[in-house]
C-alpha positions in Angstrom: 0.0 0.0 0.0 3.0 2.4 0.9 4.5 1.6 -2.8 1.4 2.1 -4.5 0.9 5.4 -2.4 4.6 7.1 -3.4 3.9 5.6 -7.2 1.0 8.1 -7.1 2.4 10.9 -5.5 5.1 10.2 -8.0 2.9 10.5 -11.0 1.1 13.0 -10.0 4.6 15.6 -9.7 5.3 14.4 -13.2 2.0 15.4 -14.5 2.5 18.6 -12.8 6.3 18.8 -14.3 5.1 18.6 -17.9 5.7 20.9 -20.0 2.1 23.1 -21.6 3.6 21.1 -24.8 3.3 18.1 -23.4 -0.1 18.7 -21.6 -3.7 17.3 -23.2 -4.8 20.3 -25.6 -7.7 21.4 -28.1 -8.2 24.0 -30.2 -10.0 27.0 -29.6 -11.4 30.2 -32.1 -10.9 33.4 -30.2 -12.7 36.5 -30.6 -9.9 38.0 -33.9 -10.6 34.8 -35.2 -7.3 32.9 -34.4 -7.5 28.9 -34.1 -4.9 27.8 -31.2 -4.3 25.2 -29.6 -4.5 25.9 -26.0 -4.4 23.0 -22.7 -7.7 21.6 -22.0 -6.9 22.1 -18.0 -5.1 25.4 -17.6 -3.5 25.7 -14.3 -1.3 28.7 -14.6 -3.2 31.5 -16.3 -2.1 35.2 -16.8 -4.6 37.5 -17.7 -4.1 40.9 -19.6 -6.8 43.1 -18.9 -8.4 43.5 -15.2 -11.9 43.9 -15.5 -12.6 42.4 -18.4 -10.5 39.4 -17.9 -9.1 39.2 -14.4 -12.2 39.9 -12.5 -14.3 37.1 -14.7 -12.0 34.9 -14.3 -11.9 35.0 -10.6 -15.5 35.3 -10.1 -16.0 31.8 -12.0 -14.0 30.7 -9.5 -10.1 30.4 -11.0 -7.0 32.5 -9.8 -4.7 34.2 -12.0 -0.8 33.6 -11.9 -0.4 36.9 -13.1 -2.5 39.9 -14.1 -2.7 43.0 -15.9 -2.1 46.0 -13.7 -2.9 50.0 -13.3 -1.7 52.6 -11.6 -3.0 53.9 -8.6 -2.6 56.8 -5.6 -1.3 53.2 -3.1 0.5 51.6 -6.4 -0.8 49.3 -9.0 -3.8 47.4 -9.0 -6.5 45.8 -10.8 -9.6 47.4 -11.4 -12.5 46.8 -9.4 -11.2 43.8 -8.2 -10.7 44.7 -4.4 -14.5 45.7 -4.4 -15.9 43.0 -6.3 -13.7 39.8 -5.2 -12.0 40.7 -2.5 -8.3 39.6 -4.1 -6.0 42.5 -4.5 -2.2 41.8 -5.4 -1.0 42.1 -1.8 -3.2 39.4 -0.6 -3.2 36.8 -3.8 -0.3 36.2 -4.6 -0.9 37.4 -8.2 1.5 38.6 -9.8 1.7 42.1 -11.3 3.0 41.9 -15.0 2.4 45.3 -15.9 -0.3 47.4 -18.0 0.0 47.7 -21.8 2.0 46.9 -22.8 2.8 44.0 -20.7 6.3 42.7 -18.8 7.3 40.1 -20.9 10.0 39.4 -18.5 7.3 39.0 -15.4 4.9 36.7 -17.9 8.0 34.2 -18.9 9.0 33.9 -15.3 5.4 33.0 -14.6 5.5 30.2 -16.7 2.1 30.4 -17.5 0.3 27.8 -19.3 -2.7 29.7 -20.9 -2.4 34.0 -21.8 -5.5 35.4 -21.9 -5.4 39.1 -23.8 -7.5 41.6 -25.2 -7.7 43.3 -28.7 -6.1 46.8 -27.2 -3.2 45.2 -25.4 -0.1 46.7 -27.2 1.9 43.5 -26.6 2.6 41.4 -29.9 0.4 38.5 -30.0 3.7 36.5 -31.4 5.9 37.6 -28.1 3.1 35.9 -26.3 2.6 33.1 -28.1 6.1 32.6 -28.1 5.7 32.4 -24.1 2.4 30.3 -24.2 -0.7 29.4 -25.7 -2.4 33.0 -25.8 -6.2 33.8 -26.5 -8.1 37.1 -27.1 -11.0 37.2 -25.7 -12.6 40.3 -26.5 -16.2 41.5 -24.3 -16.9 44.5 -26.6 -17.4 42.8 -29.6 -20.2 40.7 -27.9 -21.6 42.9 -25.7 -21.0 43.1 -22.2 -20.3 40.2 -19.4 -19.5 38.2 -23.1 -16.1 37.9 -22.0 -16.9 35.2 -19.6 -18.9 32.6 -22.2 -15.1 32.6 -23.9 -12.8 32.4 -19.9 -15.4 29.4 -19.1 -15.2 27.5 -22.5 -11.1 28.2 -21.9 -11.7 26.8 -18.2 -14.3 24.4 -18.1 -16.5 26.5 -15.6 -19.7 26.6 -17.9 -21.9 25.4 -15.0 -20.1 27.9 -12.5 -20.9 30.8 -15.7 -24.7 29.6 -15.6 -25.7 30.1 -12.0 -23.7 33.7 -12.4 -26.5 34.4 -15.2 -29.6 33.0 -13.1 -28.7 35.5 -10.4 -28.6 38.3 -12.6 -31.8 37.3 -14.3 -33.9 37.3 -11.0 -31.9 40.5 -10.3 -33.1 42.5 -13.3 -36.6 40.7 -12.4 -36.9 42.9 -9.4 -36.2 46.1 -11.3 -38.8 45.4 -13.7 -41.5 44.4 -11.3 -40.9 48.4 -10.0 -41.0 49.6 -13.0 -44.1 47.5 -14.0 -44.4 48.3 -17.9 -43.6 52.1 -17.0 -41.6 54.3 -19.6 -38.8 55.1 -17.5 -35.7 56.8 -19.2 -32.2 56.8 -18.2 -28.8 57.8 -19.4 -25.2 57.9 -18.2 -22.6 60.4 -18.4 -19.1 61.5 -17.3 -16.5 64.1 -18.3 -13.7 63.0 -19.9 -10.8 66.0 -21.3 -13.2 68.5 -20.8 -15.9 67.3 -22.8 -18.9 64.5 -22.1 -17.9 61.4 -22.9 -21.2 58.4 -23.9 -21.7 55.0 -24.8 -24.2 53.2 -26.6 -24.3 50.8 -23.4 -21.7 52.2 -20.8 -20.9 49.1 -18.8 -22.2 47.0 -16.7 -24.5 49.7 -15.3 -25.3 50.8 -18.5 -26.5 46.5 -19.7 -28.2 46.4 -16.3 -30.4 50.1 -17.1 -30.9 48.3 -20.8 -31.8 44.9 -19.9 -34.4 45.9 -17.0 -36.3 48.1 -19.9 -35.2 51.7 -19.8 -35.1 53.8 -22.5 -32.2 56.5 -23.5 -32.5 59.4 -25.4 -31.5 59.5 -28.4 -28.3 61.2 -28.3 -27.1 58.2 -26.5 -29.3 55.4 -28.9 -27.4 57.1 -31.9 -23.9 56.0 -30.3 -22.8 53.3 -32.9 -21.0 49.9 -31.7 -18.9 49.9 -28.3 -17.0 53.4 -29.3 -17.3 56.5 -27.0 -18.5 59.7 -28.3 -17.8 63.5 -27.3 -19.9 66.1 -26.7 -19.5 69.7 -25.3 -20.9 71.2 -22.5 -24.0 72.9 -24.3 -25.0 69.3 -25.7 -25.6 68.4 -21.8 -29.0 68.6 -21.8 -29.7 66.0 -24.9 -28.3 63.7 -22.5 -31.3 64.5 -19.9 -33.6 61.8 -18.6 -36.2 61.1 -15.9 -32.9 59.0 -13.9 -29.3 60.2 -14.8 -25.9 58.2 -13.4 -22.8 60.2 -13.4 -19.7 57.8 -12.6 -16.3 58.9 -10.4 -13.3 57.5 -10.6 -11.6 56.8 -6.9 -8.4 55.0 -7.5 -7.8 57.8 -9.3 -8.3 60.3 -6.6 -11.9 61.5 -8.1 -14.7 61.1 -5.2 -18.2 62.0 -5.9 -17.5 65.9 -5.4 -15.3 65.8 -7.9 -17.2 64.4 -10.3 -20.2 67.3 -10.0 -17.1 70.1 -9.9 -15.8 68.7 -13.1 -19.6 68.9 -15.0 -20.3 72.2 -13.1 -17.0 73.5 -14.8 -18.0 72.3 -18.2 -21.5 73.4 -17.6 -22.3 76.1 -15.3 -25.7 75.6 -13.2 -26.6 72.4 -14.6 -28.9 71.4 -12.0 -31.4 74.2 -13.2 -31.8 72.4 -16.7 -31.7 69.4 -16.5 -35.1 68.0 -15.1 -33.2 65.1 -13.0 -31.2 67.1 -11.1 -33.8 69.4 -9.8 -35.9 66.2 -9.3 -33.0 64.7 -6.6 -32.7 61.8 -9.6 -29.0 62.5 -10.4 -27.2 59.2 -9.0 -23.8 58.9 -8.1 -21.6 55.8 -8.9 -18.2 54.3 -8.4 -17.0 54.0 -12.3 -14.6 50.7 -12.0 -17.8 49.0 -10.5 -20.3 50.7 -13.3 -18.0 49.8 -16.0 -16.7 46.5 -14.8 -17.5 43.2 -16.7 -18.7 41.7 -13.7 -21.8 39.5 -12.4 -21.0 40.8 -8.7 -21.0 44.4 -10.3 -23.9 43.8 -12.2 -26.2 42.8 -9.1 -24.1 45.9 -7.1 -25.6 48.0 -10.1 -29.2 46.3 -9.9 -29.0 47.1 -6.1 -28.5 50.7 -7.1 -31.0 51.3 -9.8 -33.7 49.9 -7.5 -32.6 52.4 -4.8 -32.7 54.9 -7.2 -36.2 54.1 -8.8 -38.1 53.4 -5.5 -41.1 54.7 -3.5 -41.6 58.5 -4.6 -39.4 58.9 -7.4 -41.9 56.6 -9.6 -45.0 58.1 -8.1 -43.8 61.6 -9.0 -42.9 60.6 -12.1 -46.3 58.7 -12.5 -48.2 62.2 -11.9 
């Protein structure tokens, strides 16, 4: 019994010692249309974007070797993940490898066995394939939280992927039982170098206001595919609506004060035009959880819009 117990601990450090070349592998289509050939167990993944990649990743229940990185007031980190997992660098054990472009040098050392990118990443595809098997897995093009149907057909978490989209089902259920067939509208804005800055679908906040049945103006509806627009200060009021969501951006030292400074600055008395601000309906919102590809930040955002929509906000509305 003691043999046959050493024989398997001894086969089980050689499966572990074997090269990614050597491991069991299939081929996979990622989202520019490359065919590779990638492990069908991936145990040491590095990931090169944070909320699109990193924090999916984690939330279907696998951990990074190494991860995409930004940087902050306290150092680098990876966005949103502190508030929506819990893992940070410091207590992970990730691996920081750099923003875009990436550390090569901190990736090889890694030894990864899967690289997950995106289609922005300024690192070669070919200096990361040359490391490992590397995917791009690309939300945008898909619409958002679609990065995850690619990370759990790379990982084998489908089932873990499913219960994540029950939750958010019976989560936008709840807003639209508030909003019981009501024509509520919505929109989303923040400044960005002095100008407004919108999307079509702004995030995860942006799916959630979408999904639950809200309509936009049509300033926002015109925005074509996943690209950002600009618009000056005097084009603020196209982007009023009976509920508007203006995002800050703390890591970077922007609380919710500074996010009204900023649109007072490019619009002066704002509040007196625009029909949600006078009516106490201009929300505030961290931006790396409204933006973040995230099931947790979607149900955060859920959370919010119902807080948002409830008791006399609808009935004055209604009137």
């Amino acid at each position: 019994m003691k043999s046959s117990l050493l024989s398997a601990v001894a086969a089980a450090a050689l499966i572990a010692a074997l090269p990614a070349s050597a491991q069991e592998t299939r081929s996979f289509t990622d989202d520019a249309g490359r065919t590779v050939e990638v492990p069908s167990h991936p145990q040491r993944i590095v990931t090169l974007h944070d909320s699109s990649l990193t924090t999916p990743l984690i939330e279907l229940g696998i951990m990074p070797v190494g991860a995409f990185s930004r940087s902050g007031e306290d150092g680098p980190y990876m966005r949103g993940a502190a508030t929506l997992t819990g893992v940070t660098f410091a207590n992970s054990g990730i691996v920081d490898v750099g923003g875009s472009p990436a550390d090569l040098e901190a990736i090889a050392a890694l030894e990864p066995d899967l690289i997950i990118t995106a289609a922005f990443q300024q690192t070669p595809l070919d200096q990361l394939q040359s490391i490992a098997p590397t995917v791009v897995v690309e939300d945008d093009m898909r619409g958002q939280l679609a990065s995850f149907e690619g990370i759990a057909a790379l990982t084998g978490t489908e089932d873990r992927l499913d219960i994540l989209k029950s939750r958010y089902e019976s989560q936008i259920d709840q807003i639209r039982n508030v909003l019981a067939g009501r024509d509520i509208s919505a929109s989303i804005i923040l400044t960005q170098e002095g100008q407004i800055a919108a999307w079509h679908t702004y995030g995860v906040l942006g799916k959630v206001l979408r999904d639950a049945g809200f309509s936009f103006p049509p300033v926002v509806d015109a925005v074509e595919g996943s690209e950002r627009e600009f618009f000056s200060g005097e084009e603020l009021q196209a982007f009023d609506a009976d509920f508007m969501f203006l995002t800050y951006d703390a890591p970077r030292g922007m609380g919710p004060a500074d996010a009204i400074a900023e649109l007072a600055t490019l619009t002066p008395s704002f509040c007196q035009f625009l029909t949600a601000c006078a009516g106490e309906r201009l929300v505030l919102l961290p931006r790396e959880d409204a933006v973040a590809r995230s099931y947790t930040a979607a149900g955060m955002m859920a959370s919010a819009v119902l807080a948002a929509i409830s008791g006399r906000h609808l009935d004055a509305l209604a009137q």
